[in-house]
PADOPA-53088 format. One line per field, with one value per residue: x, y, z of N, C-alpha, C in turn; residue in one letter. Coordinates in pm, 1 decimal, always signed. Each point is the difference from the previous one (the first is absolute). Last residue first. Example, Ala and Ser with C-alpha at 12.3 -4.5 7.8 and 13.67 -1.06 7.14 Angstrom:
BEGIN
n.xx +1285.0; +29.0
n.yy -225.0; -572.0
n.zz +708.0; -7.0
ca.xx +82.0; -89.0
ca.yy +119.0; +119.0
ca.zz +6.0; +0.0
c.xx -77.0; +90.0
c.yy +109.0; +120.0
c.zz +73.0; +0.0
aa S; A
***
This chain:
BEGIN
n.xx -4414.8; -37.4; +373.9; +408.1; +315.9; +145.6; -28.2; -36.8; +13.6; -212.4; -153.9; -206.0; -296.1; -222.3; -308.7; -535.5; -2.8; +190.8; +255.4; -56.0; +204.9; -29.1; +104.8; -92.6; -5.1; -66.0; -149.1; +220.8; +439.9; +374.1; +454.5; +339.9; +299.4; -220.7; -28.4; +283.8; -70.5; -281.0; +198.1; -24.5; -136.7; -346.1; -502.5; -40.6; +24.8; -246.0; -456.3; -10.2; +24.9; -378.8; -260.6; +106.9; -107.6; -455.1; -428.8; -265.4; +94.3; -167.0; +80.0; -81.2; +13.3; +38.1; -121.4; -241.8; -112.7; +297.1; +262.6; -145.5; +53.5; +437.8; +31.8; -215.8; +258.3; +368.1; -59.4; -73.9; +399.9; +310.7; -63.9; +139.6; +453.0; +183.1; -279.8; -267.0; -82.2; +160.0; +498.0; +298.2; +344.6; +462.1; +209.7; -122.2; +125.5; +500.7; +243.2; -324.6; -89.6; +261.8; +39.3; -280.1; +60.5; +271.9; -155.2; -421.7; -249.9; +53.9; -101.8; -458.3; -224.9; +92.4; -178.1; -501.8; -468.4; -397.9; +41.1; +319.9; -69.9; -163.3; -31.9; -242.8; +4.7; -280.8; -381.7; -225.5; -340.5; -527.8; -294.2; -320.5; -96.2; -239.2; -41.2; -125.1; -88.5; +202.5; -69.0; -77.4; +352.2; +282.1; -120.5; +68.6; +402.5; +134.8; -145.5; +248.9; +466.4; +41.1; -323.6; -7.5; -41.1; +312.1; +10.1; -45.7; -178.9; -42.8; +76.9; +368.9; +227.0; -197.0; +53.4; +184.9; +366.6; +260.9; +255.4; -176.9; -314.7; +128.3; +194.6; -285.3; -277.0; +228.5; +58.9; -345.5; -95.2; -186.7; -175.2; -60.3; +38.5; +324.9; +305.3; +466.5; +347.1; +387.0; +215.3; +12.5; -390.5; -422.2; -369.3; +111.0; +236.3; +26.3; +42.5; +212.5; +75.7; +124.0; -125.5; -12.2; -81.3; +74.1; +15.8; +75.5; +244.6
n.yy -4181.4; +122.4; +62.2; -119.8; -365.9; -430.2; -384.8; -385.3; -568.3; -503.5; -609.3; -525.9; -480.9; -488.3; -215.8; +235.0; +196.4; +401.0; +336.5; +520.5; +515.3; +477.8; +521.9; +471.0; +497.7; +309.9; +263.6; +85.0; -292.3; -388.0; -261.7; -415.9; -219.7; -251.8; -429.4; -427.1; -416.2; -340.9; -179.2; -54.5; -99.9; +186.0; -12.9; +34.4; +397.3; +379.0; +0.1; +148.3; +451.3; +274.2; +66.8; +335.1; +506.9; +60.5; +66.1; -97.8; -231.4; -91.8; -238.7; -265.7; -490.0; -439.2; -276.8; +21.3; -269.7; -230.4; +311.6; +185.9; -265.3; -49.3; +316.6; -36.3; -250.2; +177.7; +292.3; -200.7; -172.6; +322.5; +178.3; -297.0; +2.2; +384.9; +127.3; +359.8; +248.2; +65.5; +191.7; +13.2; -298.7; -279.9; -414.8; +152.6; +443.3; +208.6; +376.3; +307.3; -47.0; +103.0; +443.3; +110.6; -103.5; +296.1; +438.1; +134.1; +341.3; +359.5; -76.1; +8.6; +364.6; +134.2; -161.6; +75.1; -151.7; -265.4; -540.5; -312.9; -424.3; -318.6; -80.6; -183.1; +35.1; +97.2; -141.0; -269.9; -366.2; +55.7; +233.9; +234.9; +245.0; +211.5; +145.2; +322.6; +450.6; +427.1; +285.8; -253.5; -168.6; +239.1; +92.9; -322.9; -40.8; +297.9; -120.2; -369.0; -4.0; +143.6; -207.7; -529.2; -420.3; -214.4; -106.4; -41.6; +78.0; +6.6; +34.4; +382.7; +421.7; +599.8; +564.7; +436.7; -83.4; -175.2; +154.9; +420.1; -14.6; -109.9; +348.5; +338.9; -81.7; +37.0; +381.4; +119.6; -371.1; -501.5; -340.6; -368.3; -419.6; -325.2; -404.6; +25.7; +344.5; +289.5; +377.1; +529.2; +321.8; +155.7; -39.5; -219.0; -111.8; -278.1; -541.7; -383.4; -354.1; -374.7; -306.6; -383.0; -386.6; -528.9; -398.2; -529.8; -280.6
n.zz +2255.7; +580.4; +348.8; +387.8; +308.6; -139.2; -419.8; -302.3; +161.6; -35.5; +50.1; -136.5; +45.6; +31.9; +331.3; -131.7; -464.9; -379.2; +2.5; +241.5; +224.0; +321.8; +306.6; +370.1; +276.9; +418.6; +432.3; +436.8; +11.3; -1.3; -28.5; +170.0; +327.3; +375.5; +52.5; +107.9; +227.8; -256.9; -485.8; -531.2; -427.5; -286.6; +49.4; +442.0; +210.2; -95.2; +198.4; +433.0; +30.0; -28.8; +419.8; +368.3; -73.1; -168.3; -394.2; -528.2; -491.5; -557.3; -548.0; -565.1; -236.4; -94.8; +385.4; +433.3; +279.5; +206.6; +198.4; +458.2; +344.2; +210.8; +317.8; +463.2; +283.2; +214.9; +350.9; +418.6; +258.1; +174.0; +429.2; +375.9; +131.3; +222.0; +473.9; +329.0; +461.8; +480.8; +33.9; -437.1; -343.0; -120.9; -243.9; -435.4; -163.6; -21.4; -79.3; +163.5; +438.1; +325.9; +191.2; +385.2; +458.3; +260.6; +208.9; +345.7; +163.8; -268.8; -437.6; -193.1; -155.1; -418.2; -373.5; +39.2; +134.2; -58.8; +34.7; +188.7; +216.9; -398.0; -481.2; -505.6; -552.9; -463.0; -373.5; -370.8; +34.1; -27.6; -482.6; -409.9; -575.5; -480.7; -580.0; -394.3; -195.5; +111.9; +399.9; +341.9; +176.4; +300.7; +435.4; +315.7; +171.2; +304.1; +446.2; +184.6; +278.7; +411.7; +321.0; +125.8; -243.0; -404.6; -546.1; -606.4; -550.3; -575.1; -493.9; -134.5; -94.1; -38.8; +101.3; +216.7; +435.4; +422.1; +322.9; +213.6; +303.5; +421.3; +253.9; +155.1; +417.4; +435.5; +214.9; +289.5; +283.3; +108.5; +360.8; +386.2; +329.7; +299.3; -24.4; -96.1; +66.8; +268.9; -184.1; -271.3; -123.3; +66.0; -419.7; -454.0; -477.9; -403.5; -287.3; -360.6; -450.1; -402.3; -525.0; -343.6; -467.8; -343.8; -454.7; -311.3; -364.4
ca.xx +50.8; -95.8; -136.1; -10.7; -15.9; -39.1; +1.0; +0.0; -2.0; +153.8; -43.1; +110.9; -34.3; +158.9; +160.0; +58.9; -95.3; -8.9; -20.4; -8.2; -90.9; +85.4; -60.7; +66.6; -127.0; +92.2; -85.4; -134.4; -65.9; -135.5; -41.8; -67.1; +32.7; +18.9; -149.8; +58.2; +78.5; -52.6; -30.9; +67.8; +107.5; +92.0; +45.2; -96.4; +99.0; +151.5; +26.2; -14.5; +132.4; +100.8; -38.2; +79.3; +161.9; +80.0; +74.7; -23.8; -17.4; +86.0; -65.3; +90.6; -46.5; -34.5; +92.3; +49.6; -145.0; -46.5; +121.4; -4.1; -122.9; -44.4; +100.4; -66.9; -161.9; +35.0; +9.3; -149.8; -28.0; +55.5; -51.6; -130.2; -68.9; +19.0; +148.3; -30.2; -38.4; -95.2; -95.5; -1.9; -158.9; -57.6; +58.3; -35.0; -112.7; -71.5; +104.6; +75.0; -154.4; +52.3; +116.6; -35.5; -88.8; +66.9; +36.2; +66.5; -14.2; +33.7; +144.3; +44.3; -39.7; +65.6; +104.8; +92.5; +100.0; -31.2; -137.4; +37.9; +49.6; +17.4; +108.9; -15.8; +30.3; +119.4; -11.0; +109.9; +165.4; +60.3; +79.1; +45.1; -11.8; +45.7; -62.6; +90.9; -29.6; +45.5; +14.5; -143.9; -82.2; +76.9; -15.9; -136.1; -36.0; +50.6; -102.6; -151.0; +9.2; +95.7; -52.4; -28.0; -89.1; +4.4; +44.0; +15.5; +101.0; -72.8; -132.9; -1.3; +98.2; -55.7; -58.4; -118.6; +6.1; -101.1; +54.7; +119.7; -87.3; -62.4; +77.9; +88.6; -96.9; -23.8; +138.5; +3.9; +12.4; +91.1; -6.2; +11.9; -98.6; -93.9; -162.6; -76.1; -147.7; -6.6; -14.9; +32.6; +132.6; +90.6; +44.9; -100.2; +28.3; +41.7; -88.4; -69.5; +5.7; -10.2; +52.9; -15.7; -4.8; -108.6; +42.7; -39.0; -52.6
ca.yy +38.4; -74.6; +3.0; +77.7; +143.3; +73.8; +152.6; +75.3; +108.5; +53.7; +165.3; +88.9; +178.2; +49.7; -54.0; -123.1; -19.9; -145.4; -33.8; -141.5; -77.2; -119.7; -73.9; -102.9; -77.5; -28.0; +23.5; -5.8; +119.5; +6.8; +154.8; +65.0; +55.9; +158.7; +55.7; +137.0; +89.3; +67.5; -57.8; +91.0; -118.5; -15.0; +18.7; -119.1; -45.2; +27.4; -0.3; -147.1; -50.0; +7.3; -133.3; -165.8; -75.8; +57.0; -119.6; +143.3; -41.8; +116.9; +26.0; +89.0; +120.7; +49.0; -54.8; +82.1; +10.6; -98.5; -54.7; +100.9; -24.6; -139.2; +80.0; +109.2; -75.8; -91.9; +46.6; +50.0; -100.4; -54.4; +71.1; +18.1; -126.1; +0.0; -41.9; -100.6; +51.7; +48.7; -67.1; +114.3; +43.5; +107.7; -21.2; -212.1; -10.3; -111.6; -30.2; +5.3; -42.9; -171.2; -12.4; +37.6; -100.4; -115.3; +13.3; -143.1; -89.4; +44.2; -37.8; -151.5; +8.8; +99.7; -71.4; +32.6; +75.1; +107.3; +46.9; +144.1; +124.0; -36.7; +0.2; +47.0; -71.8; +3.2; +116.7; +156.3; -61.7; +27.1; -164.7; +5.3; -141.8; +13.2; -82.0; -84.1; -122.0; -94.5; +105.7; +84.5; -141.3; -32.7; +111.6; +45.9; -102.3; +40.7; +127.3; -24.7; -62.1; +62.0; +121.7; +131.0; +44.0; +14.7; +115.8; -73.3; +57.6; -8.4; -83.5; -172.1; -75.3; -149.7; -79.6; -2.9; +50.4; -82.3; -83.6; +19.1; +32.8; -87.6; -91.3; +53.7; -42.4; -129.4; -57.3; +93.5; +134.4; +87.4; +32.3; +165.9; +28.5; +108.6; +15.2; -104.8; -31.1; -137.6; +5.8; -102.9; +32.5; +7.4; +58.1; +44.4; +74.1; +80.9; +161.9; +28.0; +101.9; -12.3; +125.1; +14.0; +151.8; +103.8; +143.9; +128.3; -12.2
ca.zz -136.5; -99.3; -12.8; -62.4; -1.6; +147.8; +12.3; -94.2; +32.4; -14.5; +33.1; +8.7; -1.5; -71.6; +45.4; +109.6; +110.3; +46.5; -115.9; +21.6; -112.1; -75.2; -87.6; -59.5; -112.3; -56.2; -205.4; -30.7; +72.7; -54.7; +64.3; -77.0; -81.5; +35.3; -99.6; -43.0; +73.0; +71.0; +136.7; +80.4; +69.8; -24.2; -161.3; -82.3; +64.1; -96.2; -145.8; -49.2; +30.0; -166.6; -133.4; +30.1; -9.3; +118.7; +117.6; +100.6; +93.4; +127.1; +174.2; +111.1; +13.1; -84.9; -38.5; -115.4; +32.4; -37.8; -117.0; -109.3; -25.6; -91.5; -109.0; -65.4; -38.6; -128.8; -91.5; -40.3; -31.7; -137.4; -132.0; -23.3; -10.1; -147.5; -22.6; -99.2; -145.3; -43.8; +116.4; +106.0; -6.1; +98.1; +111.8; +24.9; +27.6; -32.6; -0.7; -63.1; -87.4; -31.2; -104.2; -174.8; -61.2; -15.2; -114.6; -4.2; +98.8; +137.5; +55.9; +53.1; +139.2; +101.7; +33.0; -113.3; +58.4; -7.1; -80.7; -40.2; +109.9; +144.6; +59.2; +152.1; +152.2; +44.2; +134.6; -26.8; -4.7; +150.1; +83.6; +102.7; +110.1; +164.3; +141.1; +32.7; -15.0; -175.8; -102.2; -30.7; -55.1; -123.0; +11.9; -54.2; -62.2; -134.9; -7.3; -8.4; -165.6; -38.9; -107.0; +88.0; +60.0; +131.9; +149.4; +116.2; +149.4; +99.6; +37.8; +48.6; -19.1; +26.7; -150.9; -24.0; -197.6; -115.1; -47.9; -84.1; -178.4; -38.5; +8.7; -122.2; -114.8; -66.4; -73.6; -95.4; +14.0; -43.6; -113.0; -8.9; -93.6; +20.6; +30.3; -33.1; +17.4; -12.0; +129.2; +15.0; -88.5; +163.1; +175.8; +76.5; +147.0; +24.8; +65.5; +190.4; +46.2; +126.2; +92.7; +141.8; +47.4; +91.8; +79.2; +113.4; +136.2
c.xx +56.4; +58.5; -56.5; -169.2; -16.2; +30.1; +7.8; +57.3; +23.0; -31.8; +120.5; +9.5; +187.7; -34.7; +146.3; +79.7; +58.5; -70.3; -11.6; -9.3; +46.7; -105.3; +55.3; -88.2; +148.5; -89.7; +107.3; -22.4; -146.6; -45.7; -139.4; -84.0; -39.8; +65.9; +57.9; -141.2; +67.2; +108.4; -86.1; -54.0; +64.9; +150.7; +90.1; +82.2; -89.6; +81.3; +147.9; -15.8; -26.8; +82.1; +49.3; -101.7; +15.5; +93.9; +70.4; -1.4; +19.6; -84.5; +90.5; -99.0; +105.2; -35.2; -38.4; +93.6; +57.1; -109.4; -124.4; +45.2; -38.9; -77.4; -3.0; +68.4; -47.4; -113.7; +72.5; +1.5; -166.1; -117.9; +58.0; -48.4; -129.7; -48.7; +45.9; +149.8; -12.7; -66.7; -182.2; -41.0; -12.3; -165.2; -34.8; +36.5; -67.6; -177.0; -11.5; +68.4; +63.4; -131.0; -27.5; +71.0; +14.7; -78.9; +88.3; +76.8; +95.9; -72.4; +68.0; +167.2; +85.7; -31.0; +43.0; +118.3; +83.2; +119.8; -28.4; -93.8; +13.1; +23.4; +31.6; +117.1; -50.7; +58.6; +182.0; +5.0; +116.3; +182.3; +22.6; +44.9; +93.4; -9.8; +121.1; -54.4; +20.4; -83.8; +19.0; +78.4; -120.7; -109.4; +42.7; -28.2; -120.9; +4.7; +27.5; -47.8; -173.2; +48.8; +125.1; -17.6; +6.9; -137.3; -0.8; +37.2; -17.4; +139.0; -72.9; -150.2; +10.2; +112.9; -36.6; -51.9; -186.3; -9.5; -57.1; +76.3; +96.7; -72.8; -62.5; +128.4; +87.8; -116.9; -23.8; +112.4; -13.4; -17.0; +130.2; -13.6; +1.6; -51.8; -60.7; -92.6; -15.2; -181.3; -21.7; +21.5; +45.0; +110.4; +74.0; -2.7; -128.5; -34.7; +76.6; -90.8; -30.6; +12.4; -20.5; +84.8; -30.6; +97.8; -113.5; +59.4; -93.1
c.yy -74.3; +39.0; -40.2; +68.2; +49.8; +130.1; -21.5; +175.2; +132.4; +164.5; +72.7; +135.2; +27.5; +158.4; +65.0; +33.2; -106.5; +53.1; -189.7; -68.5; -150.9; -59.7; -141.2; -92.3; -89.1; -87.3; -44.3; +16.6; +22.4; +93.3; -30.4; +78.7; +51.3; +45.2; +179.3; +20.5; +159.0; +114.5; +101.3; -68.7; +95.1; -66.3; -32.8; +3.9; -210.5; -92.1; -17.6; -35.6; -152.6; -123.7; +42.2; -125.4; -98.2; -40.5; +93.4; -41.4; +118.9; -70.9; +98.9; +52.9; +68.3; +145.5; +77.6; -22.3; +146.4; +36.2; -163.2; -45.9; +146.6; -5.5; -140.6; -1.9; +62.4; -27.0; -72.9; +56.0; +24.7; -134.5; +7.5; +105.1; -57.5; -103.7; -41.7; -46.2; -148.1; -12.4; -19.0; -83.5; +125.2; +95.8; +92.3; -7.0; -120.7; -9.9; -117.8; -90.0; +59.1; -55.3; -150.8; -11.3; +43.2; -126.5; -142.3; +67.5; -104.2; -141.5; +85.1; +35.0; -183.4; -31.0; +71.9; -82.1; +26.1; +115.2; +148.4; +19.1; +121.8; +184.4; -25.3; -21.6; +65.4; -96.7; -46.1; +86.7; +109.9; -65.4; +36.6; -136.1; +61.8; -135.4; +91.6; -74.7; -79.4; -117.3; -97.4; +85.9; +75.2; -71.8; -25.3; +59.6; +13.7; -98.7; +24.8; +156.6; -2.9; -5.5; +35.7; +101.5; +136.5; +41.2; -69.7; +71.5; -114.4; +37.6; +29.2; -11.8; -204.6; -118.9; -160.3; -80.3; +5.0; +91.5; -89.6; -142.9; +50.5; -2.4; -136.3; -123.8; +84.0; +5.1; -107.8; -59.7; +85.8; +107.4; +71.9; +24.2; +105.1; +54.4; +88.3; +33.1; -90.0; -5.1; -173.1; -74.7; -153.0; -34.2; -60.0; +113.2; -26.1; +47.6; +87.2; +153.9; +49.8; +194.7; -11.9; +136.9; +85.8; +129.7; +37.6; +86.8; +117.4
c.zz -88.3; -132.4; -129.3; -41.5; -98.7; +14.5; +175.9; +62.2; -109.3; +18.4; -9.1; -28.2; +19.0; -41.5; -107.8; +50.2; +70.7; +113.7; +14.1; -167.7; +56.8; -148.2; -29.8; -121.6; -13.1; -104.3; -58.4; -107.2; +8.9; +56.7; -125.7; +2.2; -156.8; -87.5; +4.6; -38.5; -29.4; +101.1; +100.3; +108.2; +73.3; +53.2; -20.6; -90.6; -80.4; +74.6; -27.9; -87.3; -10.2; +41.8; -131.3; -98.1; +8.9; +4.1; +118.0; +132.4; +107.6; +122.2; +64.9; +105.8; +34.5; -18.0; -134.9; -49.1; -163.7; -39.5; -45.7; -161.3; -104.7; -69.8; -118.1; -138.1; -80.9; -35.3; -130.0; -191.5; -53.6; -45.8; -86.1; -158.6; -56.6; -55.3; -179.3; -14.2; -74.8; -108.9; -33.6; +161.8; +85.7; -37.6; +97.6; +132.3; +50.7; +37.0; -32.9; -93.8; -120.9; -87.4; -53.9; -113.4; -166.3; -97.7; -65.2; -160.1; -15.1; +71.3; +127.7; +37.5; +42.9; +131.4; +91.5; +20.6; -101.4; +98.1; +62.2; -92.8; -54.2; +106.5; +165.4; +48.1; +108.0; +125.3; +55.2; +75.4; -21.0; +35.4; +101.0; +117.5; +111.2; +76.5; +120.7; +96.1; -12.6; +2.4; -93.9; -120.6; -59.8; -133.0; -180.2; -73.3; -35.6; -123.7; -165.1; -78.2; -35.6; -158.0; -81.7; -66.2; +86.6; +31.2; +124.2; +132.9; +105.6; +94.8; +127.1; -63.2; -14.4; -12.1; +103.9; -83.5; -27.5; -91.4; -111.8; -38.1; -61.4; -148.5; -100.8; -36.3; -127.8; -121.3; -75.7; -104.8; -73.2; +26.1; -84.3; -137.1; -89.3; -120.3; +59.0; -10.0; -127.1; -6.8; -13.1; +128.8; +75.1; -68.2; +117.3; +38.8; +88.1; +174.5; +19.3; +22.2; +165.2; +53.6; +92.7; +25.9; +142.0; +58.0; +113.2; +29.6; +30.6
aa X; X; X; X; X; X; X; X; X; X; X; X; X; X; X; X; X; X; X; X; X; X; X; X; X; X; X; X; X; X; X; X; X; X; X; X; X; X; X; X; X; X; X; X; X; X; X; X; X; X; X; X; X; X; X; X; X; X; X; X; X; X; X; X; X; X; X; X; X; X; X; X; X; X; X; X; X; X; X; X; X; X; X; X; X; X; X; X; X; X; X; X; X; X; X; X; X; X; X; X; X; X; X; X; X; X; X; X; X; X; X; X; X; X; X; X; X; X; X; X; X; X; X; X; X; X; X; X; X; X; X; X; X; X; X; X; X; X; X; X; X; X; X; X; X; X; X; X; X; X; X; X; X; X; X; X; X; X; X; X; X; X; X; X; X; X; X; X; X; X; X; X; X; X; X; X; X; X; X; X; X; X; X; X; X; X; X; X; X; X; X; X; X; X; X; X; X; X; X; X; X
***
C-alpha cells in the first residue's frame, strides 16, 4: 500500500504569550520562532509544507520552504477556531467573567461553543475538507502541515475515532511536531498515529 507521511506541527509562542486567539493575527515571538526551529531540526525531512494563512504558522512556513526549497501551499481550511467573544483574552480574563461557561467549553466543546465564536461543527467540517484534499493531492509523500491546536486535535480526533467532545484531552503544546502515517488512499486510508508531541527526525 501507499505510505504518506503527515507531520502536524503547531506554531510557536505568539506575542501577547497565551490567550484565546483564533483569528487574531499576531505574529511569533522571539520564543516562538526558537521554538519552532528547534522542532523542525536543521535537516530536510518533507516534499512540501502546507500552512494556515495567519502569521503565526505562514511566516515560519515560509521561512522553512525558501531555506530546503520546497513548494509552499497555503489553505484558508487550517485557520484555527474563531473564538468569537473571547478572541484575544487570556482564560483568566474569560473565566473572572463567565468561569462556569468556560469550564463547560472545556469539558464539552460541541455542546458549549465560546459566545459568539465558530461552532466545532463548522470547522471540523472546513478542516476535514482541507485534510482530504491534502492526503489526495500528496499521496505517497511526506508533508509538514504548519497548523494550530484545535485543527491537530480534529486531525487526530478523525484519524483516530476520538469523540469531538474529549478534543481537549489531547495536549498540543507550542511547536509540538506530531506524526501519522496514511497507509492506502481514499475510503480504505488507514491512519496510524506514529508520535505526539515530539520532533522532526
Amino acid at each position: 500500500m501507499r505510505e504518506t507521511l503527515i507531520d502536524l506541527l503547531r506554531h510557536g509562542e505568539p506575542e501577547g504569550g497565551t490567550k484565546f486567539r483564533g483569528w487574531v493575527d499576531d505574529p511569533l515571538s522571539s520564543t516562538g520562532w526558537e521554538q519552532m526551529r528547534a522542532s523542525a531540526g536543521e535537516a530536510c525531512h518533507w516534499d512540501t509544507v502546507v500552512t494556515s494563512p495567519l502569521l503565526r504558522c505562514a511566516e515560519f512556513a515560509a521561512e522553512l520552504a525558501d531555506r530546503h526549497r520546497l513548494t509552499l501551499e497555503v489553505d484558508a481550511r487550517f485557520k484555527e477556531m474563531g473564538f468569537g467573544d473571547w478572541e484575544g483574552k487570556t482564560p483568566a480574563d474569560v473565566a473572572r467573567q463567565d468561569a462556569a461557561r468556560l469550564e463547560k467549553f472545556w469539558r464539552d466543546p460541541v455542546a458549549f461553543p465560546p459566545p459568539g465564536g465558530e461552532s466545532l461543527a463548522a470547522v471540523q467540517t472546513r478542516v476535514t475538507e482541507g485534510w482530504r484534499d491534502l492526503l489526495a493531492r500528496h499521496a505517497g509523500r511526506r508533508v509538514l502541515l504548519v497548523c494550530h491546536g484545535g485543527v491537530i486535535r480534529l486531525v487526530l480526533a478523525q484519524a483516530l475515532g476520538i469523540p469531538l467532545a474529549n478534543l481537549f484531552r489531547l495536549h498540543v503544546p507550542f511547536a509540538a511536531l506530531s506524526r501519522l502515517r496514511v497507509d492506502g488512499e481514499g475510503e480504505n486510508a488507514l491512519p496510524q498515529l506514529l508520535f505526539l508531541g515530539g520532533r522532526a527526525g
